[in-house]
C-alpha positions in Angstrom: 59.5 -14.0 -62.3 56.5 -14.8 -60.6 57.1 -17.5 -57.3 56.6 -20.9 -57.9 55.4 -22.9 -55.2 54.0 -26.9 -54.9 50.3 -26.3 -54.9 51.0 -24.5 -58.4 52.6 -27.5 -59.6 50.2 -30.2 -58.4 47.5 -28.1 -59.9 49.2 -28.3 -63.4 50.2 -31.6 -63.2 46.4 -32.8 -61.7 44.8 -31.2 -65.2 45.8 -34.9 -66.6 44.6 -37.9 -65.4 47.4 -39.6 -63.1 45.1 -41.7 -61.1 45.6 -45.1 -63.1 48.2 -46.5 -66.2 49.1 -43.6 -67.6 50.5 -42.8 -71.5 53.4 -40.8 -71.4 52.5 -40.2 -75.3 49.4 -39.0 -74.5 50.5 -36.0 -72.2 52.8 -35.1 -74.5 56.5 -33.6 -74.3 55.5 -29.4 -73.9 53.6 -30.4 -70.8 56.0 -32.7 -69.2 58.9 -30.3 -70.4 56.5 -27.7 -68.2 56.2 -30.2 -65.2 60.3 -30.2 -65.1 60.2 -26.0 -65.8 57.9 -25.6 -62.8 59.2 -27.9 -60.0 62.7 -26.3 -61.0 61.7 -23.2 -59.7 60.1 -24.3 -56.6 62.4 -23.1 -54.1 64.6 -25.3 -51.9 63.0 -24.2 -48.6 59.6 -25.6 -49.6 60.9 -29.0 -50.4 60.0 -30.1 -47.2 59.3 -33.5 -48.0 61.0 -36.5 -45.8 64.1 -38.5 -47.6 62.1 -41.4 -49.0 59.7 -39.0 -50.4 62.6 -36.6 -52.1 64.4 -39.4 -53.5 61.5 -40.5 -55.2 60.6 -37.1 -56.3 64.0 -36.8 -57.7 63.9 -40.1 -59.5 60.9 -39.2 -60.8 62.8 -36.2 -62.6 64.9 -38.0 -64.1 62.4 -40.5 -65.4 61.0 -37.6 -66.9 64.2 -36.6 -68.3 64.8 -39.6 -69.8 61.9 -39.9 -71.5 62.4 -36.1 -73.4 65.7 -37.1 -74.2 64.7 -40.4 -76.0 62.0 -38.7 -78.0 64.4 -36.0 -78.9 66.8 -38.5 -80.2 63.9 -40.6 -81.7 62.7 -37.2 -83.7 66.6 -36.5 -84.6 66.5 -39.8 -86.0 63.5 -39.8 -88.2 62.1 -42.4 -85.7 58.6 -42.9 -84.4 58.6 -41.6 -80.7 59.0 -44.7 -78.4 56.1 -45.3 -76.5 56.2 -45.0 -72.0 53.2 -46.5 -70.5 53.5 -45.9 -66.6 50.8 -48.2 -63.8 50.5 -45.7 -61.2 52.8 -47.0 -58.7 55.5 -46.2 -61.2 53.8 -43.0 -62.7 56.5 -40.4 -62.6 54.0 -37.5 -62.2 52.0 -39.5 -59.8 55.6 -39.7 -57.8 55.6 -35.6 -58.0 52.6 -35.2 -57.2 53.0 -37.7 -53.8 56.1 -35.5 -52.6 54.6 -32.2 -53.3 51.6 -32.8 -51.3 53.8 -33.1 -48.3 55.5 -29.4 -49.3 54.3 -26.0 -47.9 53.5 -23.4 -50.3 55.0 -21.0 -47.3 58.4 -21.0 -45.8 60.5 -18.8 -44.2 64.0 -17.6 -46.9 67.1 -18.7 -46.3 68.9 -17.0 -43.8 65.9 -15.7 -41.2 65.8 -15.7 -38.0 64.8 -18.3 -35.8 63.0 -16.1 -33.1 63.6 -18.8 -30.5 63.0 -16.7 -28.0 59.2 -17.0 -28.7 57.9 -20.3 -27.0 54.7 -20.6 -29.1 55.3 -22.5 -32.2 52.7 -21.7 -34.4 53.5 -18.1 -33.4 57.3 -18.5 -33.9 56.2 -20.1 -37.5 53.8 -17.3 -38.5 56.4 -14.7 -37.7 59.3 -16.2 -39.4 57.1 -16.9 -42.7 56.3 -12.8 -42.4 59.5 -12.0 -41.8 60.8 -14.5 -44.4 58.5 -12.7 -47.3 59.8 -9.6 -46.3 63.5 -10.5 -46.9 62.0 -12.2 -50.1 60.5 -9.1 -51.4 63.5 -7.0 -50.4 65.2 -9.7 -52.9 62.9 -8.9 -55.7 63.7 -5.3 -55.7 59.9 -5.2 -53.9 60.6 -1.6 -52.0 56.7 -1.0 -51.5 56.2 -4.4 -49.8 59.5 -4.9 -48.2 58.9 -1.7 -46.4 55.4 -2.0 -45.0 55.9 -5.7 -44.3 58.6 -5.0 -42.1 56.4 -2.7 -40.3 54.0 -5.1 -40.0 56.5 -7.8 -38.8 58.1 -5.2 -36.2 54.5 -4.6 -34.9 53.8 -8.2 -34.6 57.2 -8.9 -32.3 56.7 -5.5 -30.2 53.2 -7.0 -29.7 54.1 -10.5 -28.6 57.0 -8.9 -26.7 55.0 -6.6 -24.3 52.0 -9.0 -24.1 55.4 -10.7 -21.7 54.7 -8.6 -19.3 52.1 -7.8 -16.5 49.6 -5.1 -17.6 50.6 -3.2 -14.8 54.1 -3.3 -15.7 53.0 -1.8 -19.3 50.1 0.6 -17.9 53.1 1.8 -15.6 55.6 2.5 -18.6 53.0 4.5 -20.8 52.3 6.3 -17.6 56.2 7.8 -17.8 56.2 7.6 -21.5 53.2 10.2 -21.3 54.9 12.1 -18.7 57.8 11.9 -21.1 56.6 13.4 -24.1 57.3 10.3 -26.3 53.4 9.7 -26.2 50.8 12.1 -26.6 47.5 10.0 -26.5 46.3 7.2 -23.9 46.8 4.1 -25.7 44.0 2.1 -26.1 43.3 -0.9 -23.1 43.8 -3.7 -25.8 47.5 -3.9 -26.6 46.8 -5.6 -30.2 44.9 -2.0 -31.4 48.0 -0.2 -30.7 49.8 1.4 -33.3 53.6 0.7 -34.6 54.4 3.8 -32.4 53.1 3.1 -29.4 54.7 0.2 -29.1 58.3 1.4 -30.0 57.9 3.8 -27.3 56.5 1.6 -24.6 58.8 -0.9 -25.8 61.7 1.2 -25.2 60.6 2.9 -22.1 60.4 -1.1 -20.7 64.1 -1.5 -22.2 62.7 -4.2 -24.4 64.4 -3.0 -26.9 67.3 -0.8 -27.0 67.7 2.8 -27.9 69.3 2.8 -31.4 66.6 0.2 -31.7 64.1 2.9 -31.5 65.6 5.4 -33.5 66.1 2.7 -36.2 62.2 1.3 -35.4 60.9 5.0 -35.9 61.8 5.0 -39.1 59.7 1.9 -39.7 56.9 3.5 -38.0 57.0 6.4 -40.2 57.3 4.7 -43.9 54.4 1.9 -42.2 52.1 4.8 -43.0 52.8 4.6 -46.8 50.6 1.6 -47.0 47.9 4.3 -46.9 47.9 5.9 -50.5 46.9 9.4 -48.9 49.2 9.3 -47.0 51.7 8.9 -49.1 50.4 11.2 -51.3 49.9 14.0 -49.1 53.9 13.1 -47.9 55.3 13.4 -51.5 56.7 10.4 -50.4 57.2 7.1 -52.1 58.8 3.7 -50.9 62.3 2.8 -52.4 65.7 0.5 -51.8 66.7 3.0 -48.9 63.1 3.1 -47.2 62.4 -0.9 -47.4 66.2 -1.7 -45.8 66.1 1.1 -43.1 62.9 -0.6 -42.4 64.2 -4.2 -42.5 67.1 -3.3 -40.4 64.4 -2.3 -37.7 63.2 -5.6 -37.7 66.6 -7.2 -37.7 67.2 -4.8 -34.5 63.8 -5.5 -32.5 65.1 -9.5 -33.3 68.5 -9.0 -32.2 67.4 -7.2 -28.7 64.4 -9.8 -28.4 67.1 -12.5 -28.5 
C-alpha cells in the first residue's frame, strides 16, 4: 500500500473549492468517503498538529461521518439526501485542511532512535527521518532499500562522529590504520568524500565505535555497494530480509556506541 502522508491529502481535498460556503451535496459522498480513506492512513507520527488543532481535525471527522451516515439512511429510506451547507469557519474539509497544513509529510517511525548525542538539531532531525525510512522500508518487506539506506545512514553518523574530532587526531588514526593493513589507500583530505569503509576503519581504530561494531558495519559496507547495478551484477548478489537487517543492525550498533 503506497504511504499516505498530509500534503497528499490537502492536495485531494484542495481540488474542490473550500475557500467560502460550501455544499456538502455538491462534493458528493465517493469524495468525502475518499477524504476519510486517506487521512486514515496518514500515520500517527505525522499528525503533528498542536491539541486545538487535532481536536478540531478530529471533529471534523466525524462531521464527515455523520453526514455519510445520514445520506446512507436517507437512500435506505427512499428519501431525498438531506442537504449540508457548511460557511467556511464550519467547513469540515476546510478544518482538515487547517490541521494538516501544520503536519510533516516526514517523520521519523515509531520506535527510532533519538541520537541525542548529536547537538545539532536539524542534523539530529535529518538523521532520525533517514534512519526512520529505513526501519519503515525494513517494515514493508523493502530489502533493496532497507539495505542501502542503512548504509547510507551509517555513513552519515560515522561522518558526523569523526568530524568530533581534531583532524590531526583522525590524520593520526589513518596513519596506523595504513600501517595496519585495514586501509590500503590514503583517504581523501575531505572527510565527507570518504567511503562507508573508510570510515568504519578509522572509526574503529579511534574506538568510536566498538569492534563487533565493525565486523557488523562491514557487512553494511559490503551490501552498500549493491546500490550500483554492476555491481551487483558482477557479485551474483542481490539484496534480501537477511542482507537489509544485518545491515540495520549495523546502524543500531554505530547508535548504540555513539550513545
Amino acid at each position: 500500500m503506497p504511504r499516505v502522508v498530509p500534503s497528499q491529502v490537502s492536495r485531494f481535498i484542495s481540488q474542490s473549492d473550500v475557500s467560502e460556503a460550501v455544499r456538502m451535496n455538491s462534493i458528493g459522498a465517493p469524495k468525502l468517503s475518499t477524504v476519510l480513506e486517506l487521512v486514515g492512513q496518514i500515520p500517527d507520527e505525522l499528525l503533528t498538529m498542536d491539541h486545538d488543532a487535532y481536536t478540531s481535525f478530529v471533529n471534523a471527522k466525524a462531521t464527515i461521518k455523520n453526514i455519510l451516515e445520514t445520506w446512507t439512511a436517507n437512500q435506505n429510506a427512499g428519501q431525498t439526501l438531506l442537504a449540508f451547507n457548511f460557511h467556511r469557519s464550519h467547513n469540515p474539509l476546510a478544518k482538515i485542511l487547517e490541521a494538516l497544513a501544520k503536519c510533516p509529510d516526514e517523520a521519523p517511525a515509531p520506535g527510532t532512535s533519538e541520537l541525542n548525542f548529536i547537538t545539532d538539531a536539524d542534523l539530529r532531525t535529518n538523521l532520525r527521518n533517514d534512519i526512520g525510512a529505513v526501519n519503515r522500508a525494513l517494515s514493508n518487506g523493502e530489502w533493496k532499500a532497507a539495505t542501502v539506506l542503512a548504509g547510507s545512514a551509517a555513513e552519515a553518523l560515522l561522518l558526523w562522529a569523526l568530524q568530533q574530532r581534531p583532524p590531526a587526531t583522525v590524520t593520526g588514526a589513518v596513519a596506523v590504520a595504513r600501517t595496519g593493513g585495514n586501509l590500503t589507500t590514503i583517504p581523501d583530505s575531505n572527510l565527507e568524500r570518504w567511503n562507508l569503509h573508510e570510515y568504519i576503519e578509522v572509526a574503529a581504530q579511534l574506538g568510536i565505535i566498538n569492534s563487533n561494531t565493525a565486523i557488523q558495519t562491514r557487512l553494511a559496507k559490503n551490501f552498500r555497494n549493491f546500490i550500483h547495478p554492476g555491481v551487483a551484477q558482477r557479485l551474483n548478489e542481490k539484496c534480501d530480509r537477511a542482507t537489509a537487517l544485518s545491515a540495520v543492525a549495523g546502524v543500531e550498533h554505530i547508535v548504540r556506541d555513539l550513545s
